[in-house]
C-alpha positions as CSV (number, residue, x, y, z in Angstrom):
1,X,367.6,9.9,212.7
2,X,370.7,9.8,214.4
3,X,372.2,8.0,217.5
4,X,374.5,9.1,220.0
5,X,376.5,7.3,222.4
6,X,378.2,9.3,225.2
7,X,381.3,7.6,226.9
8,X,384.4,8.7,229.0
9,X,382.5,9.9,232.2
10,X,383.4,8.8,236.0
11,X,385.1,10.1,239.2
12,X,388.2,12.2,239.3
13,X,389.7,14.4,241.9
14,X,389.4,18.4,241.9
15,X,392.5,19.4,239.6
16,X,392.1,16.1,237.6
17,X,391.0,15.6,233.8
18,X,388.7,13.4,231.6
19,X,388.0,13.0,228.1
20,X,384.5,12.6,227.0
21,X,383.2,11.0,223.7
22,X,380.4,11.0,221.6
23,X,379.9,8.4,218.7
24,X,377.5,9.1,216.4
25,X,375.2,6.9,213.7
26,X,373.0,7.4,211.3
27,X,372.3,10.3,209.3
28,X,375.6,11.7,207.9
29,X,377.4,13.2,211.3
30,X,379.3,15.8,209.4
31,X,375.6,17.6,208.3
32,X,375.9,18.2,212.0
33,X,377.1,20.8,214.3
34,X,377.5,19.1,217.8
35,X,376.9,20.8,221.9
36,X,378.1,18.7,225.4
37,X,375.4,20.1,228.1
38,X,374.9,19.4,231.5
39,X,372.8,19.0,234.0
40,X,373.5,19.1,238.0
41,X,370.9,18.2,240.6
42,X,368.2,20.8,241.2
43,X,370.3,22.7,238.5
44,X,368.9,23.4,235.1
45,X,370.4,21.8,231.7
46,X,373.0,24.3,230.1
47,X,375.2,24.3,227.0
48,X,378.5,23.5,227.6
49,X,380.5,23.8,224.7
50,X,379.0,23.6,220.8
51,X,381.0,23.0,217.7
52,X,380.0,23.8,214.3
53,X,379.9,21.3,211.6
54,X,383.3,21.9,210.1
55,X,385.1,22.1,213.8
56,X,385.4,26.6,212.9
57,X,383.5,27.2,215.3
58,X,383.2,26.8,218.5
59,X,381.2,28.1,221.9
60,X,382.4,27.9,225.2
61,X,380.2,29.0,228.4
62,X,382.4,31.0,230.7
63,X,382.8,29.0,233.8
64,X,384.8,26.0,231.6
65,X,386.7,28.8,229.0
66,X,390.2,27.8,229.0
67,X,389.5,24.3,230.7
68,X,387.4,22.7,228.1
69,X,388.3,22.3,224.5
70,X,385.5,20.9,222.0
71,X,386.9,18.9,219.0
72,X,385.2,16.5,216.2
73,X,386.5,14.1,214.1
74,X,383.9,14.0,211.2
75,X,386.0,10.8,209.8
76,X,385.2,9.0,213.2
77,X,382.0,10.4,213.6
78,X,382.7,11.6,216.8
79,X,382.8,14.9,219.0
80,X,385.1,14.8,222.3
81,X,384.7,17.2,225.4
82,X,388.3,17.5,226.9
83,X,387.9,18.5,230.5
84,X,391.3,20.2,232.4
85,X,391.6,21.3,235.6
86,X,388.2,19.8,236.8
87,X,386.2,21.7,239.9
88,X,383.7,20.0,242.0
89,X,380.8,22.2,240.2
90,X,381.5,20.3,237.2
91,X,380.1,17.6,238.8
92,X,376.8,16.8,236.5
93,X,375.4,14.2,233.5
94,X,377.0,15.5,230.3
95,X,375.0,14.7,227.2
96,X,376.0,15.1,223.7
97,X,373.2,16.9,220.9
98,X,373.0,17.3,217.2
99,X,371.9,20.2,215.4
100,X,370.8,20.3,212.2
101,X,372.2,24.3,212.1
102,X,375.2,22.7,211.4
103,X,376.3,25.5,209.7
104,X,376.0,27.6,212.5
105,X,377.1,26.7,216.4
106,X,374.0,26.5,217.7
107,X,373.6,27.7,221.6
108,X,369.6,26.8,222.4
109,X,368.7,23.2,223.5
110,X,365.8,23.8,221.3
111,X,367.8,24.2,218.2
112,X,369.0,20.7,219.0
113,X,367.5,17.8,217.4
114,X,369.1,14.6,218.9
115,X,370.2,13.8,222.3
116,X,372.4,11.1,223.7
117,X,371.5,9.2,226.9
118,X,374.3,11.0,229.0
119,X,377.3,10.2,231.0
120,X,377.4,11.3,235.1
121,X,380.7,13.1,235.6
122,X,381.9,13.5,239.3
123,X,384.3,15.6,240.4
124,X,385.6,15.1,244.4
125,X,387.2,17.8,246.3
């Protein structure tokens, strides 16, 4: 089993950033490769950004390439989301996932076996 604790989300302005985190317990975190999703109102849950298990590699969806950096610290047992240059359509709950293809950067919420409870992320124009 493993527990995940999403922190970091609130309100900024259009143009602002935030840092989201994930903490992770139980089962060794490092076994893991890690996704943020999201999910808007009326809008369907989509990946994000995944990270393998070693931090290698990464996944990005288009609309947050070059704004959004993934990043793990498998000593802290913790994956961040750093979000630049925010828009109002990232407005959504982020939640955090483990994968047990930690080997692999996994891209299907099905291939995820653990979820965190979310954090709502609101971005004002």
């Amino acid at each position: 089993q493993v527990q995940l604790v999403e922190s970091g989300g609130g309100l900024v302005q259009a143009g602002g950033s935030l840092r989201l985190s994930c903490a992770a317990s139980g089962r060794t975190f490092r076994n893991y490769g890690m996704g943020w999703f999201r999910q808007a109102p009326g809008k369907e849950r989509e990946l994000v950004a995944a990270i393998s298990w070693s931090g290698g590699s990464t996944y990005y969806v288009d609309s947050v390439k070059g704004r959004f950096t993934i990043s793990r610290d498998n000593a802290k047992n913790t994956v961040y989301l750093q979000m630049n240059s925010l828009k109002p359509e990232d407005t959504a709950v982020y939640y955090c996932a483990a994968s047990s293809m930690g080997g692999q950067v996994a891209v299907r919420d099905y291939e995820y076996n653990y979820w965190g409870q979310g954090t709502q992320v609101t971005v004002s124009s």
